[in-house]
N, C-alpha and C positions, 0 to 999 in steps of 0.2 A: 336161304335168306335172299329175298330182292336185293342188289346191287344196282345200285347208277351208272350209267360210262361216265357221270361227271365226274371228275378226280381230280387232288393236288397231293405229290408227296415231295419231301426233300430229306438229303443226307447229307452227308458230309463223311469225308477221308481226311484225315492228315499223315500227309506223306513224306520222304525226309527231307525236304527241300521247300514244301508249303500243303497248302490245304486242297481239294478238290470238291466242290460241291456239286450235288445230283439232284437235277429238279425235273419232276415229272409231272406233266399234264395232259390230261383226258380230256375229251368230248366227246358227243354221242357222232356216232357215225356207222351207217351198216357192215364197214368189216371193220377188220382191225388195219389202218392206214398211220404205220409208224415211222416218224421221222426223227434223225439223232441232228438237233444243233450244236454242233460245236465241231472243229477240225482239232482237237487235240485229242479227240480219241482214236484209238489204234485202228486203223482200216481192219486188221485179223480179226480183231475183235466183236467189231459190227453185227456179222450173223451172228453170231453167237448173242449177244445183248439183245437183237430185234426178234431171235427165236425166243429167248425169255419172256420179253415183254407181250409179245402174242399169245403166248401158253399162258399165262397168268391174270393179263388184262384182258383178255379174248378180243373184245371188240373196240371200236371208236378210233377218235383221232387223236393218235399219242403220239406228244413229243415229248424226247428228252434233251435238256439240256445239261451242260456241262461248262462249268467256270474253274479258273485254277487261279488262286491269289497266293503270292512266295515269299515264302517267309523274308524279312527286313534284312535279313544278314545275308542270306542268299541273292537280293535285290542286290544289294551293295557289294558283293562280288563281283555281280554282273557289268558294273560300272567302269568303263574304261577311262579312266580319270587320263591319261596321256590324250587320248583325243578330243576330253573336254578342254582340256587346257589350251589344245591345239587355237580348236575352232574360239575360242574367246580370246586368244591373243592377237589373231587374224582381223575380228568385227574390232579392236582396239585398235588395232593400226590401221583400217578402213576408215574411222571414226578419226582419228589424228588427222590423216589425209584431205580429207569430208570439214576440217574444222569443226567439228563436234565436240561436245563434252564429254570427255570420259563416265562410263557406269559407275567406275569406281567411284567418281570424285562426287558424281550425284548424288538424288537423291538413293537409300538403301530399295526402294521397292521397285527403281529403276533395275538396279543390280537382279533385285530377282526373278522380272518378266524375264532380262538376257539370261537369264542362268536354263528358267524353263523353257523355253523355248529352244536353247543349245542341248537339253535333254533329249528334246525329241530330233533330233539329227541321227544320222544313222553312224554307225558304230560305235554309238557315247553309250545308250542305256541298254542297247540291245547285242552288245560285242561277243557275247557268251550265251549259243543258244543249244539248249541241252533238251534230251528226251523227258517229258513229264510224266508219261503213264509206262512203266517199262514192265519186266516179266518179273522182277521182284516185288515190284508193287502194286500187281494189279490184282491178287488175292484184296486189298486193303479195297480198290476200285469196284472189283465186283460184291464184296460184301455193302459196298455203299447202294450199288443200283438196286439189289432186294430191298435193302431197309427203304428206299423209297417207292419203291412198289408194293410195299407192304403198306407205306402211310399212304400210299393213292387208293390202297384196295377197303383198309380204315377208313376213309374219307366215302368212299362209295358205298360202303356197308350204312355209315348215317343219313346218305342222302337216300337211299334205296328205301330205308323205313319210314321216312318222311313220302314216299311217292308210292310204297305199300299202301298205306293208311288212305293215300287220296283217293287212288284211282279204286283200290275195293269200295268206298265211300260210295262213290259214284256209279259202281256197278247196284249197290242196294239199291240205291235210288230211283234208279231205274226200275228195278222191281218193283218197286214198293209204289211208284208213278206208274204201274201196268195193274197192279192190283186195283187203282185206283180207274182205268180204262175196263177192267172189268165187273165194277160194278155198276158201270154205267149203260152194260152191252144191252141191258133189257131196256132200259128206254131208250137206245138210240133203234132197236128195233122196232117199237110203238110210236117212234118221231118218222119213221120211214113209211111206216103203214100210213100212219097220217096223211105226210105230204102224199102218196101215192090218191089215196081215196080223194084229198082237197082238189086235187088236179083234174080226176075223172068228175069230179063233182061242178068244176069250172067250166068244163067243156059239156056238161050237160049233158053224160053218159052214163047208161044203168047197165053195168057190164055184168054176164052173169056170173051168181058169185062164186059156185062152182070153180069156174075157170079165172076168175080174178084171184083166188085161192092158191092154185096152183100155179101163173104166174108170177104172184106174189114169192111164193117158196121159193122158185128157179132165181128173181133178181136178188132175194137176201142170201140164195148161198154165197152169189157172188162175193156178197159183201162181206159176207162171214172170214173173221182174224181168230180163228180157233185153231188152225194150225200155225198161225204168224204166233201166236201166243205160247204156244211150244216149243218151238224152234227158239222162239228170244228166250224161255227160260232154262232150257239145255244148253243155248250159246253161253247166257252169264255163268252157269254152275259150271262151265267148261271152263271160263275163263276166272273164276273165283278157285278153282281148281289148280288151275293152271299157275297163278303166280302164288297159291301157296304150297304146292307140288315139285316146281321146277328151279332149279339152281339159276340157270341163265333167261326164262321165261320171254324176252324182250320180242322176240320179230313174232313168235308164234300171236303174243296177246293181239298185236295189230292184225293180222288175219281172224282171228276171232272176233276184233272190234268190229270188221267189217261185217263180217255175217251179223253180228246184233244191230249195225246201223241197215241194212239190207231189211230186218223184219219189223223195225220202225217204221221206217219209210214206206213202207206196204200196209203196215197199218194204220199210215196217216193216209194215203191214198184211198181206204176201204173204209174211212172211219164216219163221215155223215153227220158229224156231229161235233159241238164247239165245245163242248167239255174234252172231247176225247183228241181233238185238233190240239187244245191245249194242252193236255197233257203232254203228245207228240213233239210236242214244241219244246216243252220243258225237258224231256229223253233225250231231243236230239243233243240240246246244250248239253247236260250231264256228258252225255256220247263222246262231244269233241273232244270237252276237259278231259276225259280220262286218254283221248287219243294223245293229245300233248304230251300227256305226262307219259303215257306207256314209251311214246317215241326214247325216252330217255332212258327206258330199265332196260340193262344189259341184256 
């Protein structure tokens, strides 16, 4: 089944002190270039996590992140109430000094800008700093980063059949806008003989026809798209082939796109004719969209 490198997955651990959440994001990118946000996961860890994520996501630009929110009781442990008291008895005799009005005495929402902002001082909120992810609880850690690699690989699985459906679309179409260039090949040979004879007929030349015959034969081989017409219809069954054959199918389809925009492009160049220019026109568009989109299949 087609796959996206677009992806989003999240998990979640809760651990005995608070919760850990695992969020995983993908982009299309030609290898696998993964990056871990977050400094509270275990440096030992790392390879290990970034070997996972490359075996299983294979390719794109993957990062994960990592948040830890702790539990309210655990927070309030952490709280060194002796040096909050410190620091606020301090800004109150600063304040006595200063002839200021006490917090207390104010208004309440005074009291509790000073209070927050005495949080964030160092040793009030932060007095007690302990390991988050340890060796007892990172069985709990690593079962979180599958289950989110499993929702980013979930997540790629729907966008891949939404970009299945397109880019095949576009590969018919192209067929079926060649069928339409091939029935056009016998009058753009009768439009060629034409303009050929209009031209000696301008110039006031009776060439003999013998050898006007023969001439004639050497410049329509040139122009002849019967092997362009081959080649583009082996390139698409190659590549109709190819993304319904192949697990990871993404970098091959782009090399194959090429070679079918290579036998377009030759047969707009060979073509002589405004029906079969438009057609080409119409190919190439299809061509690109499907190029877009291929960019994106794993």
């Amino acid at each position: 089944m087609v796959q996206s490198m677009t992806g989003y997955g999240k998990a979640e651990a809760v651990l005995e002190n608070g919760k850990i959440t695992i969020e995983i994001r993908a982009l299309n990118g030609k290898n696998a270039d993964i990056s871990i946000k977050s400094q509270l996961f275990p440096k030992d860890r790392e390879m290990e996590v970034r070997s996972r994520l490359a075996t299983r996501l294979q390719r794109g630009t993957i990062d994960l992140f990592l948040t830890y929110e702790a539990n309210v009781a655990d927070a309030a442990r952490s709280l060194n109430a002796e040096a909050l008291k410190a620091y606020y008895s301090q800004v109150e005799a600063v304040c006595g000094e200063l002839g200021l009005p006490s917090c207390s005495k104010t208004r309440p929402t005074a009291s509790a800008i000073l209070l927050n902002a005495l949080l964030r001082l160092p040793d009030v909120a932060d007095a007690k700093k302990t390991e988050i992810i340890t060796e007892a609880n990172w069985p709990l850690v690593s079962k979180a980063v599958d289950e989110a690699i499993d929702a980013v690989q979930a997540y790629r699985r729907r966008e891949g059949a939404v970009l299945h459906d397109d880019v095949v679309s576009r590969i018919h179409n192209i067929l079926s806008l060649y069928d339409g260039v091939e029935s056009l090949e016998g009058e753009r040979i009768e439009t060629v003989k034409a303009r050929l004879r209009a031209a000696l007929d301008s110039l006031g030349q009776k060439p003999d026809p013998q050898r006007f015959e023969q001439e004639l034969i050497y410049y329509l081989e040139k122009l002849d798209i019967n092997e362009e017409r081959v080649r583009l219809r082996q390139n698409c069954r190659l590549f109709l082939d190819t993304i319904e054959g192949e697990a990871a199918p993404g970098k091959k389809l782009g090399f194959i796109i090429q070679e079918i925009g290579r036998e377009i492009n030759t047969t707009g160049s060979k073509a002589n004719h405004a029906g079969i220019q438009a057609a080409v026109v119409r190919m190439k568009d299809e061509l690109e969209k499907a190029r877009e989109q291929s960019m994106n299949i794993l």
